[in-house]
C-alpha positions in Angstrom: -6.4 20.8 -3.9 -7.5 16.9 -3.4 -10.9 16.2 -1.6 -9.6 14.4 1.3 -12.8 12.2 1.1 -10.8 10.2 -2.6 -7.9 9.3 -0.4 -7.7 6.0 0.3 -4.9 4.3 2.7 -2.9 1.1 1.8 -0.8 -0.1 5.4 1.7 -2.5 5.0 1.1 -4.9 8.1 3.5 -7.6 9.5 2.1 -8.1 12.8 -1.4 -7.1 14.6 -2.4 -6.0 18.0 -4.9 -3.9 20.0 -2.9 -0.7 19.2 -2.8 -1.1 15.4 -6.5 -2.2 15.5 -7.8 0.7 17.6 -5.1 2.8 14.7 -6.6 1.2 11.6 -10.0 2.0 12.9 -9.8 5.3 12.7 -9.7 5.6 9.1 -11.6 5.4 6.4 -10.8 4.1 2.9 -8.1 1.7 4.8 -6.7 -1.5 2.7 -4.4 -4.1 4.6 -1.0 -5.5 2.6 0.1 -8.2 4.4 4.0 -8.7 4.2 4.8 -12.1 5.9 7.2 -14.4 4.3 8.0 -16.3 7.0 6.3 -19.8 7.5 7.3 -20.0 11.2 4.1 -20.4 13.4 4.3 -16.8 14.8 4.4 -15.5 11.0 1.8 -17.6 10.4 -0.3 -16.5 13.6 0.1 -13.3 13.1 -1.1 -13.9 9.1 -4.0 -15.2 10.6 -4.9 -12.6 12.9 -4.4 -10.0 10.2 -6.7 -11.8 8.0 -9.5 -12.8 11.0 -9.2 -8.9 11.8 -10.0 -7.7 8.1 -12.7 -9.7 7.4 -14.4 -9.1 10.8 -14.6 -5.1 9.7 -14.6 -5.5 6.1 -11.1 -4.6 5.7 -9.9 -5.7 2.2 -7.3 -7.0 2.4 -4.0 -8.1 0.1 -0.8 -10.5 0.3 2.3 -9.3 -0.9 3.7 -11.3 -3.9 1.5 -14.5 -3.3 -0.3 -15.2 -5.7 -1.4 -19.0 -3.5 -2.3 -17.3 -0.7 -4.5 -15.1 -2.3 -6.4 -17.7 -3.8 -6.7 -19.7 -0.8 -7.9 -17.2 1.6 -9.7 -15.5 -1.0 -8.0 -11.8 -0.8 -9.2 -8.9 -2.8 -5.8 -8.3 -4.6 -2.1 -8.8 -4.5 0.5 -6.3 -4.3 3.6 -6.6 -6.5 7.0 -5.1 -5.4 9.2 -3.9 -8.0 11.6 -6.8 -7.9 8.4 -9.3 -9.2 8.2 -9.9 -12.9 5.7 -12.8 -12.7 2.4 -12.6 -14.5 -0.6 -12.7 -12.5 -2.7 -16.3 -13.3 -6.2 -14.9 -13.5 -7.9 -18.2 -13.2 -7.2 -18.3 -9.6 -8.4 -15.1 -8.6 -12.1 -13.7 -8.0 -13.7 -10.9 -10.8 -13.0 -8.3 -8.8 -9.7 -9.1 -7.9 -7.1 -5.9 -7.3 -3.8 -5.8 -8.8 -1.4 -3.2 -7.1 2.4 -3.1 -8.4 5.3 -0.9 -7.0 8.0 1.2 -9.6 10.8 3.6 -8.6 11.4 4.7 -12.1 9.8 4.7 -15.8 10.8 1.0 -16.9 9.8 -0.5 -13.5 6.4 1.5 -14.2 6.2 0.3 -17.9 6.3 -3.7 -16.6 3.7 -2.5 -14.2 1.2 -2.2 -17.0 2.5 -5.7 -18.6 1.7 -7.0 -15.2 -2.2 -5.5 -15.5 -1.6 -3.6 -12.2 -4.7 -1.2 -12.2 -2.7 0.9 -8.7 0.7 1.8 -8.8 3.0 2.8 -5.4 5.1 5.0 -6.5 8.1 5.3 -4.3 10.2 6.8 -2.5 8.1 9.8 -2.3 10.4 11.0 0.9 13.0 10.1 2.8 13.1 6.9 5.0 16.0 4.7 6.1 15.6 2.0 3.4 17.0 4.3 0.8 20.0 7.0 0.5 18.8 10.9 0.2 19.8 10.6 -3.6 17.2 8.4 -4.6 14.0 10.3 -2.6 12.1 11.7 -5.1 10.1 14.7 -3.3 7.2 16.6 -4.6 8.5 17.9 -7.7 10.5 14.6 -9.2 7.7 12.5 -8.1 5.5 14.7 -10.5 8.1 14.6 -13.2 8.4 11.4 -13.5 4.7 10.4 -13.7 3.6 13.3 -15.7 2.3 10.9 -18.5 1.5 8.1 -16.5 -1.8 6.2 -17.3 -2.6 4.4 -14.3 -4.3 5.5 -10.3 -0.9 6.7 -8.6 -0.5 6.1 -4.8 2.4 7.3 -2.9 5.1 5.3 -0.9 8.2 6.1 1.2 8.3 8.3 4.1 5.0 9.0 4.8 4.5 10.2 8.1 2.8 13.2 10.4 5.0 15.2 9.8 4.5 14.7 5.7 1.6 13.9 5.0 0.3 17.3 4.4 3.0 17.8 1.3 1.3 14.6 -0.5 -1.2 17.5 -1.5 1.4 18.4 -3.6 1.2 15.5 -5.9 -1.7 14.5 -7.7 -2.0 10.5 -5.8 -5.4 9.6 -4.5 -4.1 6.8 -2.6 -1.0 6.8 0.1 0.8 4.2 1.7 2.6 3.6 4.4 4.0 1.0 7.2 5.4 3.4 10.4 2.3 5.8 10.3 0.1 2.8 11.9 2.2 2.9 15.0 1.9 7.3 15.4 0.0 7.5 18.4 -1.2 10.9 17.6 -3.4 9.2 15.0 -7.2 10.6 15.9 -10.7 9.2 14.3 -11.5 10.4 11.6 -7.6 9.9 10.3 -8.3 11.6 6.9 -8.3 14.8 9.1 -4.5 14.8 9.2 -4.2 15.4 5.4 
């Protein structure tokens, strides 16, 4: 069984307030992915407050497929969905600059590693409304598939109360998630719910 302490947590955010704050508080090993496109002034706002917020409690913090941003406001890494083939420009970045990538299968995982991602989200680890119940992968395929795998595996998809406790089942140190923020049943220390 995983030490619960190794976990850490990666929250997709695209908005802020005191209920998420009080929420992300409560756990340890947290890591914000900020996933605003949008260049509207409440996209940007709430960019803002996201960033204000992580760097106030030493949050780190990451933009979703920006490499700009990153360098501008000086993030700790960037997160790469699947669909991104572009080649991080080191020169931009900082040493210890994070680069997290997502794959749903073996050749998405395979331009991963081109991509120098040193995380990998591997998804969808359960069922959520953004995919049909023939591509969730459960416990056992999730497994499968990254049997062999050379790279630190975190989990995404689904993740909620009610299944976090199966993510035991795979051998991830890292899970991720977007809804989970909002559970108000979510009590400090929040690594006691695995």
């Amino acid at each position: 069984m995983l030490n619960k302490i190794f976990y850490k947590h990666y929250v997709f955010l695209e908005e802020i307030n005191d209920f998420i704050e009080e929420n992300l508080l409560k756990f340890k090993n947290i890591n914000i992915i900020i996933d605003i496109n949008g260049i509207d002034k409440k996209s940007l706002d709430n960019q803002n407050l996201i960033i204000k917020f992580s760097k106030k409690n030493k949050i780190p913090f990451f933009f979703k497929n920006n490499y700009q941003k990153c360098a501008k406001f000086k993030a700790d890494g960037i997160f790469i969905d699947s669909a991104n083939k572009n080649n991080i420009k080191p020169i931009l970045l900082k040493k210890t600059f994070k680069i997290i990538g997502s794959a749903h299968n073996q050749s998405e995982y395979n331009k991963k590693l081109q991509q120098n991602c040193e995380i990998l989200m591997f998804s969808p680890l359960f069922y959520n409304e953004k995919y049909s119940k023939n591509k969730i992968l459960n416990t056992y395929k999730f497994n499968l598939i990254s049997l062999n795998w050379k790279i630190n595996l975190c989990a995404l998809g689904g993740i909620n109360i009610k299944t976090l406790r199966k993510v035991k089942l795979t051998k991830v140190k890292m899970i991720s998630f977007k809804k989970l923020i909002f559970d108000p049943k979510i009590k400090k220390p929040a690594y006691n719910l695995m």
